[in-house]
C-alpha positions in Angstrom: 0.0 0.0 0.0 2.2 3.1 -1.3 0.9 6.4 -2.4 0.9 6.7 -6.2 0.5 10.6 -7.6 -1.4 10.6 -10.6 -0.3 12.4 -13.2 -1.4 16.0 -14.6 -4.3 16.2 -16.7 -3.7 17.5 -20.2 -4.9 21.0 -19.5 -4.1 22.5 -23.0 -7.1 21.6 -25.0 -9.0 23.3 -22.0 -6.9 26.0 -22.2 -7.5 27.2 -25.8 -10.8 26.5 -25.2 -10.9 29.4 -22.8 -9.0 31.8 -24.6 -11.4 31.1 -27.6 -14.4 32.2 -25.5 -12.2 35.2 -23.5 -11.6 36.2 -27.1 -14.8 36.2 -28.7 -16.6 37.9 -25.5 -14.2 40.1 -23.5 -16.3 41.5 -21.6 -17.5 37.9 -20.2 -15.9 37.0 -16.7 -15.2 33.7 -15.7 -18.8 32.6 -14.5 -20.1 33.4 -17.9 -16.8 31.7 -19.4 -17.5 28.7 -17.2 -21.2 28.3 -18.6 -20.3 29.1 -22.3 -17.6 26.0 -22.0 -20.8 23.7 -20.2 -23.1 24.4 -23.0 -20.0 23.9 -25.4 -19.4 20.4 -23.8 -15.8 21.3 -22.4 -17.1 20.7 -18.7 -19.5 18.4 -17.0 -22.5 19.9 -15.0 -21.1 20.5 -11.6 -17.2 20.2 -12.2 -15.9 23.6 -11.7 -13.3 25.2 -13.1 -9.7 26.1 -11.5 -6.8 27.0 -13.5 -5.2 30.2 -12.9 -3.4 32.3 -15.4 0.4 31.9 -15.4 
């Protein structure tokens, strides 16, 4: 019984997903961005979103 880390999601796809929607609507913040990328299929009801910009 030893801890195993799982490795990091492939976050990228995500990513450009989100600037695709910043850049279309700037004015959106990131409750409207998070519902425009549900209704686009990029996140399942519930799952919230957490990545910060670097």
């Amino acid at each position: 019984m030893y801890y195993h880390a799982r490795g990091q999601p492939d976050e990228s796809e995500l990513k450009a997903a989100i600037a695709g929607v910043a850049g279309a609507y700037p004015t959106y913040g990131y409750r409207r961005i998070t519902a425009q990328l549900q209704r686009q299929g990029y996140l399942e009801f519930g799952l919230s979103l957490n990545l910060q910009t670097e």
